[in-house]
Each structure stands twice: as structure tokens, then as C-alpha cells.
N, C-alpha and C positions, 0 to 999 in steps of 0.2 A: 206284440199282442198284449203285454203289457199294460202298455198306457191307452191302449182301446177296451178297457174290460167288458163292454157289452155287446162287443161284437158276439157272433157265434158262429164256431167254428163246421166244416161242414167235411165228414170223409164221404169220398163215395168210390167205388170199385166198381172197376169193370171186368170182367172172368169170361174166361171163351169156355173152361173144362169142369175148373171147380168152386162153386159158389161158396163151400164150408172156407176154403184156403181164402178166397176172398173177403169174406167176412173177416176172417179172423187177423187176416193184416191190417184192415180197418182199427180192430182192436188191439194191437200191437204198437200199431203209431197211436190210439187214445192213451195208452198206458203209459208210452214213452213222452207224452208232453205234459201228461201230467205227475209221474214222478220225478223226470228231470227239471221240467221248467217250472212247477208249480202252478199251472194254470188250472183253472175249478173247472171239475168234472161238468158239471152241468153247461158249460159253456159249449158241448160238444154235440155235435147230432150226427149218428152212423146212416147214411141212406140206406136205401136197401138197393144192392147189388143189382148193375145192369149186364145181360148177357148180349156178347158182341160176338159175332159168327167170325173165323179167320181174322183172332186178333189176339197179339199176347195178354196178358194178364198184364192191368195196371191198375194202378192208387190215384187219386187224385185228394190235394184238400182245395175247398173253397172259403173262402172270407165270408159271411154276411156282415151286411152293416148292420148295426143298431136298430131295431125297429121302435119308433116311437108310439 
């Protein structure tokens, strides 16, 4: 991620119960890459949370590429 800096990073969650718990691991992994790996906040975009009927709780990240 590094040597791509203008890519942009993408969380997005999916919650079947609690959309607060979701959000907030979205912002738990922004926090964690950007004080571990030093990558710049702004590179970041939190979607907003999709609700999925009989399905656990997950995270996902996506890559964008660069927009010119």
C-alpha cells in the first residue's frame, strides 16, 4: 500500500444485529493502519454499513485504484 499512495482504501461492513459494533470495527481497523503502518488518514473511506438477514458479522476491505 505503500508504493501505491493514491490508491484508496475502502471498509465496508456487513451486521445482521448491530450496526453501532459494525461501524466501530470499521474504525478500529482505520486506526490500526494508520498508527501501525502509517498510512494517511485521508486515504480511507468507512462505507456505510450493509444489513444482511441470517448472516454473521463481517469486515471487509476493498482497494480502489487511483482515479485519474
Amino acid at each position: 500500500m505503500r508504493n501505491n499512495p493514491n490508491f484508496k482504501i475502502v471498509l465496508k461492513t456487513f451486521y445482521s444485529t448491530n450496526l453501532k459494533l459494525s461501524v466501530l470495527k470499521a474504525q478500529i481497523v482505520k486506526k490500526y493502519l494508520v498508527d501501525k503502518n502509517g498510512i494517511d488518514e485521508e486515504r480511507f473511506i468507512i462505507a456505510e454499513p450493509k444489513k444482511l438477514e441470517n448472516l454473521i458479522d463481517k469486515n471487509r476491505v476493498y482497494f480502489i485504484p487511483p482515479f485519474e
